[in-house]
N, C-alpha and C positions, 0 to 999 in steps of 0.2 A: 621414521619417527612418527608415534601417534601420539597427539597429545588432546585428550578430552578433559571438558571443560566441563561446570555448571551453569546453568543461568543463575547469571547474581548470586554467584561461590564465590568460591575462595581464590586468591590472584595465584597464578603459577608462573616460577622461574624459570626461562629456557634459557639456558648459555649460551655463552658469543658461540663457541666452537657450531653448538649445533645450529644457531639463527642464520650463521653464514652458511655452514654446509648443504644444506637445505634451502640455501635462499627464499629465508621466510622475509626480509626486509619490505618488499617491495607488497607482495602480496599481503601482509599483515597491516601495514599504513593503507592499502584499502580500504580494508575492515572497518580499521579506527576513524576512517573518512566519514561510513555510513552509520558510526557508536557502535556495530556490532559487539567491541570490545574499545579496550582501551591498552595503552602500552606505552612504557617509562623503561627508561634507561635506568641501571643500578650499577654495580660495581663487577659483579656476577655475570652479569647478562642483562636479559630483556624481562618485565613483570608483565604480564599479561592477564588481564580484571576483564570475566566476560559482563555483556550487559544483559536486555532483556529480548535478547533472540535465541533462538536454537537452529541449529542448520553442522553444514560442513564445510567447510574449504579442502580440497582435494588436489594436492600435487604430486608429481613426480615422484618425489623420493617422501613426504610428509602427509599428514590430515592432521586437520585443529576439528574438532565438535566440540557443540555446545549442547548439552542432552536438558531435556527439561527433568525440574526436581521431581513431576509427578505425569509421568507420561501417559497417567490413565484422563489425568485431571486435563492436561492436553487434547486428550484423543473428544474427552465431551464437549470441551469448548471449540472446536471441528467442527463438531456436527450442529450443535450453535450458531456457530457464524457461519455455516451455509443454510440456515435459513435465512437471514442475513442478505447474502449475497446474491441468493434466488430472488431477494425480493428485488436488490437494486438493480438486477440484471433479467427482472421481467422481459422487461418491453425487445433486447437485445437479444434474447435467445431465440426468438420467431425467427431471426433471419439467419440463426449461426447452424444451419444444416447445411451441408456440405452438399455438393451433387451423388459424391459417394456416401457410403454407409462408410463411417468409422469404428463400428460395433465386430470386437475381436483384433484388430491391425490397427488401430488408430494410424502409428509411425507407418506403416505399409502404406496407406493413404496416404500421410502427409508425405513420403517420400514420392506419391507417383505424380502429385500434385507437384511438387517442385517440378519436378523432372518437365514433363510440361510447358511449363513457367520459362524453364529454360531456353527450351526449344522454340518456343512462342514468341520469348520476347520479356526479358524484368520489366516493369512499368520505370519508364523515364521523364523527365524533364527539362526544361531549359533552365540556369541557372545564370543568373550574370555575374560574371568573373576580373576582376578590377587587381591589376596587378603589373610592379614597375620591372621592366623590361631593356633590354638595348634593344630589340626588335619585333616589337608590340605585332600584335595579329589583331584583326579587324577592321573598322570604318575611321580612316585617316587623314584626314585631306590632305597632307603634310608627308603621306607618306614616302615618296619617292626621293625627299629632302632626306628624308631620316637616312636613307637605305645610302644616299649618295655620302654623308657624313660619317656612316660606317664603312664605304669601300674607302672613303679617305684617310681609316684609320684614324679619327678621331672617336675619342670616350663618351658615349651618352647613355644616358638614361632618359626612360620617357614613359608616361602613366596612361596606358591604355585598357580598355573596358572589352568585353566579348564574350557573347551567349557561350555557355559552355553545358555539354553532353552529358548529364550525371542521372543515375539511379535515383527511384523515388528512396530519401533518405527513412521516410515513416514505413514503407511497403517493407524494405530492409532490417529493421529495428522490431515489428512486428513479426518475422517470421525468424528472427536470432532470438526473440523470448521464447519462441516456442523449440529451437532445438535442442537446449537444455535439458528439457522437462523428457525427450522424448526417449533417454533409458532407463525414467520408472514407469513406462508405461508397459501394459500387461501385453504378453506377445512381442515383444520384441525383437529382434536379433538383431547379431554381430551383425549380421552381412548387410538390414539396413541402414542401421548408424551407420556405416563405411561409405555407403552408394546415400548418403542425405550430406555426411562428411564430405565427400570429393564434389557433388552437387553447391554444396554451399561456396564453395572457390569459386563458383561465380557470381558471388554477390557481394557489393563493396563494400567496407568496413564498417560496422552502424554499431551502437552500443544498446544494450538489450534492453526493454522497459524495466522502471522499477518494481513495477508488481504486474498480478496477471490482467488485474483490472485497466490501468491504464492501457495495456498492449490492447485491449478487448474492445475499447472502445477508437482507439487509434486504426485499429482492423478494420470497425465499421465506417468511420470517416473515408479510411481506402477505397472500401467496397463503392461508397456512392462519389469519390472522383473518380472510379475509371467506370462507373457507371452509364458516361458516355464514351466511350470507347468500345472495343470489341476485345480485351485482355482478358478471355474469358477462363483459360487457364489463372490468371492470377487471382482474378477473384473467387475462385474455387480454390485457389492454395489460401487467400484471407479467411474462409469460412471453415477451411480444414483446420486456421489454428485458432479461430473461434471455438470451433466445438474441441479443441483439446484442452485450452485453458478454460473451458467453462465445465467441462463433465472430468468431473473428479479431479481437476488438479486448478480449483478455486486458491491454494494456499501455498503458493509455489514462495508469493514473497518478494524478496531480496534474488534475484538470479543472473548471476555476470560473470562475466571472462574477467581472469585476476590476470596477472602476470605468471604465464606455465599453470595454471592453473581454472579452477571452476569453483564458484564459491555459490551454495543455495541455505539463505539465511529466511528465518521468520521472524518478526516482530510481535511478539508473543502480547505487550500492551497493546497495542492496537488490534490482535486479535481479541483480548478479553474487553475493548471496546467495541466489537460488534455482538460478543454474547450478553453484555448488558442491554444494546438496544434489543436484542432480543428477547431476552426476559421481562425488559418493560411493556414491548409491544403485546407481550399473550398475558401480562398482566391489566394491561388495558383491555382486553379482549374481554375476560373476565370480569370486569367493573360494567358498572354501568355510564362509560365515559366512552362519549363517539370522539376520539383521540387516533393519536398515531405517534407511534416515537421513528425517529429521526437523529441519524449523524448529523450535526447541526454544521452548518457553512460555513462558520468560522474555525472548523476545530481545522489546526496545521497552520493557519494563514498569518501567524505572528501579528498578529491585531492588537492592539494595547487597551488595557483599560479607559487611559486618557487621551485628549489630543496630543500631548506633549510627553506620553509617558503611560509607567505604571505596569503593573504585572498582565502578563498576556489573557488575552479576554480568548478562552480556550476550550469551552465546554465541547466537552463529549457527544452527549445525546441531548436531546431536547424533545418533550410532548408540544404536540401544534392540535390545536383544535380552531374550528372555525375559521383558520388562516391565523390565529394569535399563538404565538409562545404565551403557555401556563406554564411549562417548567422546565427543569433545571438540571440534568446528572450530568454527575462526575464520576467516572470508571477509573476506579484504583488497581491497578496489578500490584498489590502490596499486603500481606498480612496484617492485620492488625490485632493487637488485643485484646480479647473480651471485656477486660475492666475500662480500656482507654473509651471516652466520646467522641475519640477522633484526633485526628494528627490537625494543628491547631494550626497551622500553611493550609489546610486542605478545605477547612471550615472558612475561613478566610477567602479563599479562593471560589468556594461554592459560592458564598451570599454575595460576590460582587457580581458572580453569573447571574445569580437570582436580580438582583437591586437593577443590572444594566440592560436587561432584556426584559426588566419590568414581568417576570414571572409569577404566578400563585404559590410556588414550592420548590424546594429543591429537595436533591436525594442525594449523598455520597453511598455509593455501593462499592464495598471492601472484599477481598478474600479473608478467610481465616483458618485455624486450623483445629479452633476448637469449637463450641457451641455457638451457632448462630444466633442475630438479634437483630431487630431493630426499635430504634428510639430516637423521639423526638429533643433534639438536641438545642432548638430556640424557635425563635421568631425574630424576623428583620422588622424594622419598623413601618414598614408597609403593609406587616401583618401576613408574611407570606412562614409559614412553617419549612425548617431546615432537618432533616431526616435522616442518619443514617443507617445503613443497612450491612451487614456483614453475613457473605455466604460461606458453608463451609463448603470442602472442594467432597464429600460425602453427599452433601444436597444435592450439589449438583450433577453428580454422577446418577443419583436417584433419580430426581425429577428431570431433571434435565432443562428443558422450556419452561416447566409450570414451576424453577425452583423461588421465584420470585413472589408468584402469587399465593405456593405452598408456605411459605415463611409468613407474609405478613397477613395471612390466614389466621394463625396462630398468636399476632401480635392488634385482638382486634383492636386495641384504641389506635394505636399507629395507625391503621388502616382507614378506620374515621375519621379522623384527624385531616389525611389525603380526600378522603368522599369531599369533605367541607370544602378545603382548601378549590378543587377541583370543580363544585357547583358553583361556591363563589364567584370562580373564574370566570367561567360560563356567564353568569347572570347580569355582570356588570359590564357595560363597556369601557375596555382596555383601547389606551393609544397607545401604540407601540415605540418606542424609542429610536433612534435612528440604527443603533447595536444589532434590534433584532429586524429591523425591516432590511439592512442589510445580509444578513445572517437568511433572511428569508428570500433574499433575491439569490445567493448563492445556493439553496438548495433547490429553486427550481431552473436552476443552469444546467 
C-alpha cells in the first residue's frame, strides 16, 4: 500500500482491513506523537489530516508521504535556510573534519570509522543502578544475613545500589542520527549499509536525535569528554558524523526508527522560519542598520505572556542591535490574501511581541500566491510601527536572499517608515524588559 499525502490537503480514509494488514497502528500513533499528522477513528476506518511536514514513513509492506504543494518553492527555501544554518554552525564546522576525507564515500568512511570504534572500544561509563532484588550485588554490610535468610528459604526483598557498565548513551544516539541519513548519501552501496547494519549490533539501544542540529552539537560535547582519554577511533567516528549532517544533509529533520519501520519527516514551518531570518538578515545588510537578525530564545520554550498566564510569548526572529531587541517577526507558513491586513490572532500576537520585548517595530511576513505587498498596518502606543509583509513563492524563487529587500524596494514609504522606526531605536536609550533580557540570555547559550 502507498498512500501519499499533502501538506495541509485534504484528510485521507484508510480502512480497518488495510490499517491492520499493514500494521499501520503503531507506527502511525508515532507520527501523530510528533503532529506530523493527525488521525481519528470513523466508522470506515482510520482519517488521516497531514500537517506541516513532508517526508516518508517507509515499511514493510506500506509508505505514507507527504509531498510539499510546491516542491520548487521548497527546493529555494533549502538553500535559504542553509544560509541560516552555515551561519549558526560557524564556529562548529572548524572542528567537524574528520581525519579521513569524506569527499565521494561519505558512508565508506563512516562505515570504516565504526568499524574501528568497534574494535577500539564504544566509549563507556559508570552509571549508578538502584534496583529491588532477593539477592542484591554490591557493598552490603548485611550481606551474609541476607544470603543465610535465602538458603533458609525465607521470602525477601531488599533495595540495593551498584555501579553498573553502560555505553555512552549521547556517543550512541549521535551516531543512530547519522545511519539513517546514510542511503541518500551519493556513492553508496548495498554492501556498506549491510557491514554499518551488522556493525551497529554492537551498539545499545539509543533513540536518534530530533534533528541534525541537535545530534551536531551533542557530537561536539562527545568530542571534548573523551578528549581526555585516548578513544581516538571514536572521536574520528564523532567528526565522521559531524561532517555528514553538516555537508548537504542540514535538513534531514524528524529521523527515527518507527515500529518495522523508518520514518524521515521535515518541518516545513520552522524551515520557513529560518528563510525569514534570512531574508531580514541581507535586508539589514542593505540598510544602513549595523543590526543582526536572530532565532530569538524564546521561540519553542512555551513562555507565557503573563506570570499567571496568557498566549505564548513566541516570536520567531528578532533584530538586536547594540545588545537591544529593536524588533519583532513573526514567520507565517500560511497564505494569505492580498485584500486581508492580516489574520487578526496574528496581529495580536505580533504587538504583544513588540509591547513585551519593548521593541521599535514589528514585521508579520506571510506567503502568498498572488501579488506581493507590504503595509503599514498600526502603531502600538509606544509608537512602535506594525508591518506586514507578504512574499510570493515567484519572488522567491527569483530573488531568492534579496526577496525581502527586493519587495520593500518597491514599497518606499514602508521602507521609511522602518529607517525611522530603526534610528529612533538607536538613538534613545532602551531598558530592556525582563521578556527580552531573558530571551537574550538564551541566545548567547
Amino acid at each position: 500500500m502507498k498512500l501519499i499525502l499533502q501538506e495541509r490537503g485534504s484528510s485521507v480514509v484508510v480502512s480497518l482491513d488495510e490499517w491492520r494488514s499493514h500494521s499501520l497502528d503503531q507506527p502511525m500513533k508515532a507520527l501523530a506523537s510528533k503532529n506530523v499528522l493527525r488521525i481519528a477513528r470513523s466508522n470506515s476506518g482510520f482519517v488521516v489530516t497531514p500537517g506541516n511536514y513532508v517526508g516518508e514513513l517507509v515499511l514493510p509492506s506500506a509508505s505514507v508521504s507527504i509531498e510539499p504543494k510546491s516542491p520548487s518553492v521548497l527546493a529555494a527555501m533549502d538553500r535559504l535556510a542553509l544560509l541560516s544554518k552555515e551561519k549558526h554552525l560557524e564556529n562548529l564546522k572548524s572542528e567537524g573534519v574528520p581525519d579521513g576525507s569524506t569527499e565521494g564515500d561519505p558512508a565508506g568512511e563512516f562505515r570504516d570509522a565504526l568499524l574501528d570504534c568497534v574494535y577500539e572500544g564504544i566509549p563507556w561509563q559508570y552509571v549508578r543502578e538502584t534496583h529491588t532484588t532477593s539477592f542484591p550485588r554490591g557493598r552490603i554490610e548485611f550481606g551474609k544475613t541476607v544470603r543465610q535468610i535465602a538458603a533458609r528459604g525465607i521470602r525477601h526483598r531488599v533495595i540495593a545500589t551498584r555501579p553498573v557498565h553502560r555505553q555512552d548513551q549521547q556517543f550512541n544516539r549521535v551516531v543512530q542520527s547519522v545511519i539513517p541519513i546514510l542511503p541518500t548519501l551519493v556513492g553508496v552501496t548495498a554492501r556498506t549499509l549491510r557491514e554499518v547494519h551488522t556493525l551497529s549490533q554492537s551498539l545499545d539501544v539509543a533513540e536518534p536525535f530530533g534533528t541534525s542540529e541537535e545530534a551536531i552539537v551533542a557530537a561536539h560535547d562527545a568530542i571534548q569528554n573523551l578528549a581526555i582519554g585516548s578513544n581516538t577511533a571514536a572521536v574520528r567516528l564523532l567528526k565522521c558524523c559531524i561532517q555528514i549532517l553538516t555537508t548537504g544533509h542540514l535538513f534531514a529533520g524528524w529521523v527515527a526508527h518507527v515500529p518495522n519501520g523508518i520514518a524521515r519527516f521535515r518541518n516545513i514551518e520552522a524551515l520557513w522560519e529560518r528563510c525569514v531570518q534570512v531574508l531580514v538578515d541581507v535586508w539589514l545588510q542593505d540598510s544602513a542598520v549595523q543590526a543582526d537578525a536572530r532565532l530569538h530564545g524564546l521561540r519553542g520554550s512555551e513562555a507565557r505572556l503573563f506570570p499567571d498566564g496568557g498566549p505564548l510569548l513566541d516570536p520567531d526572529v528578532i533584530i538586536e542591535a547594540e545588545g537591544r531587541t529593536i524588533g519583532a517577526i513573526d514567520a507565517k507558513y500560511k497564505l494569505l490574501d492580498p485584500m486581508s491586513s492580516g489574520a487578526s490572532a496574528d496581529l495580536y500576537q505580533l504587538t504583544c511581541y513588540v509591547r513585551s520585548l519593548n521593541a521599535g517595530l514589528g514585521i508579520l511576513v506571510h506567503l502568498t500566491e498572488r501579488n506581493e505587498y507590504a503595509k503599514v498596518v498600526g502603531t502600538t502606543l509606544e509608537g512602535a510601527p506594525i508591518v506586514i509583509v507578504t512574499i510570493s513563492d515567484k519572488l522567491l524563487l527569483q530573488e531568492r536572499a534579496c526577496a525581502l529587500s527586493s519587495l520593500l524596494a518597491r514599497w518606499p514609504l514602508v521602507r521609511e517608515r522602518l529607517d525611522q522606526s530603526f534610528a529612533h531605536c538607536l538613538a534613545e536609550t532602551r531598558r530592556n524588559r525582563v521578556a527580552d533580557l531573558f530571551g537574550n540570555v538564551l541566545l548567547r547559550t
